[in-house]
C-alpha positions as CSV (number, residue, x, y, z in Angstrom):
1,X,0.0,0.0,0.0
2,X,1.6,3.2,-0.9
3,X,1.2,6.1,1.1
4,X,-1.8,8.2,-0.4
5,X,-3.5,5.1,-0.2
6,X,-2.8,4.9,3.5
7,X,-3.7,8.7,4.0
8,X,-7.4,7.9,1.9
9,X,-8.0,5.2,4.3
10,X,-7.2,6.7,7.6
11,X,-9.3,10.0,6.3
12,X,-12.3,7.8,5.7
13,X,-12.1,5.7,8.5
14,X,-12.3,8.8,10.3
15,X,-15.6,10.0,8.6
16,X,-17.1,6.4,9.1
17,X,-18.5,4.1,12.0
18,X,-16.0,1.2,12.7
19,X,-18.4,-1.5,12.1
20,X,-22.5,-1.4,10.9
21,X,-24.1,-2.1,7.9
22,X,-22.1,0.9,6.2
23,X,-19.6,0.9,8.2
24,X,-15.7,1.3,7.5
25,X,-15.2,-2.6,7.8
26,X,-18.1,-2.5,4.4
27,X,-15.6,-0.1,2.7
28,X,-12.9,-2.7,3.3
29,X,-14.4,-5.4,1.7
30,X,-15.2,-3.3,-1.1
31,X,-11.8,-2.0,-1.7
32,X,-10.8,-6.1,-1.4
33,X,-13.3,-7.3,-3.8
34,X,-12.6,-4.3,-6.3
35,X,-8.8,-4.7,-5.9
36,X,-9.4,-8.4,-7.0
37,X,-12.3,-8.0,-9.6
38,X,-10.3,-4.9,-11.2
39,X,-6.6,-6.9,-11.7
40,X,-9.0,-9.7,-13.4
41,X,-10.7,-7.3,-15.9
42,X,-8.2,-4.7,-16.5
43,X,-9.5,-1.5,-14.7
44,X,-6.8,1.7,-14.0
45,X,-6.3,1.0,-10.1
46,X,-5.4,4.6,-9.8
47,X,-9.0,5.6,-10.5
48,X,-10.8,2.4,-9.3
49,X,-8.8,1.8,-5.4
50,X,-9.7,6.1,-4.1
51,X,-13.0,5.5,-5.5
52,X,-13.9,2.3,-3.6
53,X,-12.0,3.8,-0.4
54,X,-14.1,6.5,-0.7
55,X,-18.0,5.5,-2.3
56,X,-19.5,5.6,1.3
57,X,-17.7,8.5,2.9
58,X,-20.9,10.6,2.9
59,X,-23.3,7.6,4.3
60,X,-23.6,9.8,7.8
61,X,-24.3,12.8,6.2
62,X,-27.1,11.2,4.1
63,X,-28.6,9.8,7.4
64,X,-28.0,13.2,9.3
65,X,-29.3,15.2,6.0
66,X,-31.2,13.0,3.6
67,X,-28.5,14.4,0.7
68,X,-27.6,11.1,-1.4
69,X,-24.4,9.7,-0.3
70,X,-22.8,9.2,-3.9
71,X,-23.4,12.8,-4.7
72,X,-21.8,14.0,-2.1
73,X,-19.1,11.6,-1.2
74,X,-18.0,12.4,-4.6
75,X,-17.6,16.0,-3.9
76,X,-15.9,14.9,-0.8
77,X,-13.5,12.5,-2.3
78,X,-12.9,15.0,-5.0
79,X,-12.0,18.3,-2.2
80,X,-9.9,15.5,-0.8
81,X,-8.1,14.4,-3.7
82,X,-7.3,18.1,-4.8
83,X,-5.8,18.8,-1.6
84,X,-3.4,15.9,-1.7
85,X,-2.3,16.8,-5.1
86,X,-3.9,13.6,-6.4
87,X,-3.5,13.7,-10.2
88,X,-5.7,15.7,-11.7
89,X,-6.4,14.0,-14.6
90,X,-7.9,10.8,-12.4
91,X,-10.1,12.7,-10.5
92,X,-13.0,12.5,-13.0
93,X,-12.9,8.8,-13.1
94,X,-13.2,8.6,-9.6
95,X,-16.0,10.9,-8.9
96,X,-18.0,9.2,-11.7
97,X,-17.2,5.7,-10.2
98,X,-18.2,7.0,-6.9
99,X,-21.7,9.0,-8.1
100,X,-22.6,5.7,-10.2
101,X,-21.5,2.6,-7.3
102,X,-25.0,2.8,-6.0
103,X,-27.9,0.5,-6.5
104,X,-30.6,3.3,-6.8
105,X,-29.1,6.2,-8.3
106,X,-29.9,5.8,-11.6
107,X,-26.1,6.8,-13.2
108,X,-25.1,4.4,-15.6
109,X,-21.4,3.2,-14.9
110,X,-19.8,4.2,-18.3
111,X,-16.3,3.5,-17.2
112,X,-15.3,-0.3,-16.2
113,X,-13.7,1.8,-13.0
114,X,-17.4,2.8,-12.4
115,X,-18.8,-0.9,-13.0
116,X,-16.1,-2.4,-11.4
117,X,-16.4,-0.1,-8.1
118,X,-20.5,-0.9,-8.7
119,X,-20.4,-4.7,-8.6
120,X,-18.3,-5.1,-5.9
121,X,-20.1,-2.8,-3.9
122,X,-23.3,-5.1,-4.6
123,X,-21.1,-7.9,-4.1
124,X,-20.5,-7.3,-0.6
125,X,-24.7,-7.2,-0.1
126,X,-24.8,-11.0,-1.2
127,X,-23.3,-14.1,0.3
128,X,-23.0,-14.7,4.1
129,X,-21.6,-10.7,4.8
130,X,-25.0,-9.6,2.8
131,X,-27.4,-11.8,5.0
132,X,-25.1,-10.4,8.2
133,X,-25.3,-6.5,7.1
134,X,-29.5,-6.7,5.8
135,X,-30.1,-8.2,9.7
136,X,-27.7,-5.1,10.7
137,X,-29.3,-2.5,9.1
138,X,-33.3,-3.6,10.0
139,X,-31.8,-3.6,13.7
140,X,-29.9,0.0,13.2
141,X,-33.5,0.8,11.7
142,X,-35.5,-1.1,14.5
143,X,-36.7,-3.1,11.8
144,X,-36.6,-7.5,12.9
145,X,-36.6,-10.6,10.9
146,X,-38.8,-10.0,8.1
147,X,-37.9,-6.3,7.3
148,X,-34.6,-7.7,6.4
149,X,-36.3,-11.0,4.3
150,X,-37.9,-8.3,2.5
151,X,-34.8,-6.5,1.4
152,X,-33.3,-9.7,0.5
153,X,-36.3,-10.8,-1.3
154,X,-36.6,-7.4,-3.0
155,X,-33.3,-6.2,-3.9
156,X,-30.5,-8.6,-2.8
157,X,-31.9,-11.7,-5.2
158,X,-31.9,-9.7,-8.0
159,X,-28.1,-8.2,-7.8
160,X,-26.5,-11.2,-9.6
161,X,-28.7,-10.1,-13.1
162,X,-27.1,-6.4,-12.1
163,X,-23.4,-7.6,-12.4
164,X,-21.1,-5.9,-15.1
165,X,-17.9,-7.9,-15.3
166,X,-17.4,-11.3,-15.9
167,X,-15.7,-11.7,-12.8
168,X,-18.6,-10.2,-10.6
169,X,-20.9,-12.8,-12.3
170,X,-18.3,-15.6,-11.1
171,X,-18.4,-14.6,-8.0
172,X,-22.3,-13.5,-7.7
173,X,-23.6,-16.9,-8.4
174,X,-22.4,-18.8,-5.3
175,X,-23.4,-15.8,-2.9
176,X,-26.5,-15.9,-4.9
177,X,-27.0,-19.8,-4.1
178,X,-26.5,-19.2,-0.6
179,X,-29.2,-16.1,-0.7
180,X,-31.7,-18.8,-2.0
181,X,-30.8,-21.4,-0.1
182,X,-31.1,-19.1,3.4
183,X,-34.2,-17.5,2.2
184,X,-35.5,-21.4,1.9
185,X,-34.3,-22.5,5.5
186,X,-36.0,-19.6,6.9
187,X,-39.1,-20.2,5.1
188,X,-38.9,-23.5,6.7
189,X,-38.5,-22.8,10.2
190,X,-41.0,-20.0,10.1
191,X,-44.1,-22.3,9.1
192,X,-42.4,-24.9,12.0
193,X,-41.2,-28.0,12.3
């Protein structure tokens, strides 16, 4: 890791909660599973590793204000960039990667730094960690077991059809498996033995 790298993640951890649904150990796993999914398809790390450090920078400012959290995060990661003398040219990549990463927004990925930053971001809401962080965010909402059913059922089945790389869709089948296959055990032990 060199040492703007280092600087990115100590400034975000400082913006973010340690641990939570969206929390700085989320932003970890994303920068892991775009670190990995990026050297596979051939994405400019210098654009794609600031942009996953930084796509959820602004999630308590969206809870405190209701802003969106990719719109601003990007303005955030861009001030920051500037004032590290990050190279200018990269900076547009990043801010587009980070304004596109999320589900709902609407902004189409046009760079594979943008897609890349987007899959593994819905990567890390599928599998075992996306079961763990749906149950996590109905309790940080004071929601219980079938708030968080219904967010898998609604959104988190469908995130393997969103993938954009070849090596998202590798890895989005088996955590989509194990969606199914946890969705069906529950369904089970709800109607009783």
């Amino acid at each position: 890791m060199d040492d703007a790298t280092a600087l990115m993640l100590s400034h975000v951890r400082a913006a973010l909660p340690a641990s939570g649904a969206h929390g700085f150990d989320h932003t970890l796993r994303v920068v892991r599973l775009a670190e990995a999914i990026g050297a596979r398809e051939g994405a400019d790390m210098a654009v794609l590793i600031p942009a996953a450090i930084f796509h959820d920078i602004a999630r308590p400012v969206e809870e405190e204000t209701g802003a969106p959290h990719e719109e601003a995060g990007a303005r955030m990661a861009e001030a920051y960039l500037c004032s590290i003398s990050y190279p200018a040219d990269l900076v547009p990549g990043i801010f587009h990667a980070i304004r596109a990463h999320r589900y709902s927004s609407g902004i189409d990925p046009g760079t594979l730094e943008a897609r890349v930053l987007s899959d593994a971001d819905n990567l890390d809401a599928m599998g075992a960690v996306g079961i763990a962080r749906t149950f996590m965010q109905a309790g940080e909402k004071g929601g219980g077991i079938l708030d968080a059913t219904d967010h898998i059922r609604a959104k988190l089945v469908n995130l393997r059809g969103r993938m954009y790389t070849d090596t998202a869709r590798e890895i989005a089948g088996k955590r989509h498996a194990l969606l199914v296959a946890f969705l069906n055990a529950l369904d089970d032990e709800v109607r009783g033995p």
